[in-house]
C-alpha positions as CSV (number, residue, x, y, z in Angstrom):
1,X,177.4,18.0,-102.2
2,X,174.8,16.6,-104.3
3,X,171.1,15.9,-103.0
4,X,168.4,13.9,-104.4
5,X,164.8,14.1,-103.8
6,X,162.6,10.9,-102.7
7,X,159.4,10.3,-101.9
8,X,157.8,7.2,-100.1
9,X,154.9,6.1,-102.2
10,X,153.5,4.0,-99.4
11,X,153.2,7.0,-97.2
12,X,152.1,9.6,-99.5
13,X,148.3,10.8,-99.3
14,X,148.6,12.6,-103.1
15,X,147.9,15.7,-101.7
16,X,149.9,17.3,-104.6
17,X,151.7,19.9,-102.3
18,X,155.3,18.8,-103.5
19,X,154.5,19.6,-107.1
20,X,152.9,23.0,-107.0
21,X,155.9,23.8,-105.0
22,X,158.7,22.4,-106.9
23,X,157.3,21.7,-110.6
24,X,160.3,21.8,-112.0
25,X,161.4,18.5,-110.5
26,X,158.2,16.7,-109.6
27,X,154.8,16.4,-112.2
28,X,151.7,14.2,-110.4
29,X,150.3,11.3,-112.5
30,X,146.8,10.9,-113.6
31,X,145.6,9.8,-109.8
32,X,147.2,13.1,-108.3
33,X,150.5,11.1,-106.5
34,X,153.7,12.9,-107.3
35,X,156.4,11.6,-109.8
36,X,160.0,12.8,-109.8
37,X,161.2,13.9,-112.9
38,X,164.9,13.7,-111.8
39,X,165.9,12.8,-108.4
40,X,169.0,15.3,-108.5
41,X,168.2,18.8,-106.8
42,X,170.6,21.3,-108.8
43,X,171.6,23.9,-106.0
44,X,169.1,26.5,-107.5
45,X,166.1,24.5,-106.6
46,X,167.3,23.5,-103.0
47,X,165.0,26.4,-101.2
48,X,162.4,25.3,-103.0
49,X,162.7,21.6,-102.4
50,X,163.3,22.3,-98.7
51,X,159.7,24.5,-98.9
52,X,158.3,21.0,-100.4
53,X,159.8,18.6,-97.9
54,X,158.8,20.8,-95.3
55,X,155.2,21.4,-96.8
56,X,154.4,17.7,-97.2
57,X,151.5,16.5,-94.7
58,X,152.9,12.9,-94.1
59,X,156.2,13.6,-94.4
60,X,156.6,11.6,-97.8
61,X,159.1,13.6,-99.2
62,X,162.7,13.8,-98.2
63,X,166.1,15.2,-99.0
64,X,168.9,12.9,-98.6
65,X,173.0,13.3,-99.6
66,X,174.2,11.7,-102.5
67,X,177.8,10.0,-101.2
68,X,180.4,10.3,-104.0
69,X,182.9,7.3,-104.3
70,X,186.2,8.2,-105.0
């Protein structure tokens, strides 16, 4: 099952937490709010982007199921 990362830019503070956590999919921008590099999460990375989604203050960050169409 494949999983992408999002984050809702309304809600997030910029605290920065996602990133030190999961650098390889998310970089912050010159005002410290977090941009994702690619929205996939390969299976490798998923501990680490739970640690992130469950790390993040305001709950900006979530993991949600890509559905595949047949």
């Amino acid at each position: 099952m494949a999983v992408s990362l999002q984050i809702d830019r309304i809600t997030c503070d910029g605290h920065g937490m996602c990133a030190a956590l999961l650098p390889e999919l998310i970089k912050l921008d010159d005002w410290g709010y977090p941009i994702v590099k690619s929205a996939a999460v390969p299976p490798a990375l998923m501990d680490h982007a739970r640690r992130a989604v469950d790390a993040c203050p305001v709950l900006a960050i979530k993991l949600r199921s890509l559905v595949r169409q047949p």
